[in-house]
C-alpha positions as MATLAB code, in Angstrom:
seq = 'XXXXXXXXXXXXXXXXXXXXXXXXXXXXXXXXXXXXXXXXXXXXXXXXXXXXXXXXXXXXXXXX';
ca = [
       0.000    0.000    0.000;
       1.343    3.340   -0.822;
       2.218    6.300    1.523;
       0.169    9.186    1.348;
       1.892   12.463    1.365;
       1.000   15.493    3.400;
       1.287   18.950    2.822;
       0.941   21.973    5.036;
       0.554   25.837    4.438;
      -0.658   29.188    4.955;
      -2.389   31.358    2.939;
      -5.107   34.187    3.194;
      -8.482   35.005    2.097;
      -8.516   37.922    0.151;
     -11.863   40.837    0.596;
     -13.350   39.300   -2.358;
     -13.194   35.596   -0.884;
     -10.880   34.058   -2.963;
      -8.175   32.129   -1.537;
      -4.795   30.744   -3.137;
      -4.040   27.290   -3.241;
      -0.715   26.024   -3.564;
       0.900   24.836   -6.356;
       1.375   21.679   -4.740;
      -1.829   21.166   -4.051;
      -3.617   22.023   -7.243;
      -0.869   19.862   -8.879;
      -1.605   16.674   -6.714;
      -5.006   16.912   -7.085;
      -4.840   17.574  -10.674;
      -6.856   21.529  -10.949;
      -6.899   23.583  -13.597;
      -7.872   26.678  -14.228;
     -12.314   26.617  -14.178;
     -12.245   23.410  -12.426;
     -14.670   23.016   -9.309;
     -14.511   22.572   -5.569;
     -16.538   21.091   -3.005;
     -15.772   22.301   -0.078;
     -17.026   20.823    2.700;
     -17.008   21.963    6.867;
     -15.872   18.954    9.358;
     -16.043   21.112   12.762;
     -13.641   23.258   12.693;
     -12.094   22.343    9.368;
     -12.539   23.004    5.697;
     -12.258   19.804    3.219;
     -12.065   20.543   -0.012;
     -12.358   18.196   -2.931;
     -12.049   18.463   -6.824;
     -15.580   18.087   -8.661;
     -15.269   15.688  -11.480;
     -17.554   16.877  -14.663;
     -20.074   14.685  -14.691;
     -20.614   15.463  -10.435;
     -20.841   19.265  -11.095;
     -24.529   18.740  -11.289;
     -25.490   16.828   -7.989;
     -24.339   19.871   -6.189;
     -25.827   22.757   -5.019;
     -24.026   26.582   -5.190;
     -21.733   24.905   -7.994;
     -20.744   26.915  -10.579;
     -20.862   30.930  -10.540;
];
């Protein structure tokens, strides 16, 4: 079985709500530019997970 890798940062949320996500992330989990997000809140944390195309439309507040 393989090892997962971790990764921790920082980064802000700017006035209009957008946030940056780091290059390491959106290149592990494959994003482009116009791809989609689910994000989702576990307590106090914020999960976030790529939309595949065919999904975008079994969730709600997608797209914009």
């Amino acid at each position: 079985m393989g090892r997962t890798r971790r990764f921790s940062g920082v980064t802000s949320v700017h006035g209009d709500g957008a946030i940056i996500i780091p290059e390491q992330v959106r290149s592990r989990l494959g994003l482009k530019p116009h791809d989609h997000l689910l994000f989702q809140l576990k307590g106090e944390h914020i999960v976030a997970s790529k939309v595949k195309d065919g999904s975008k439309k079994c969730y709600g507040g997608v797209g914009g």
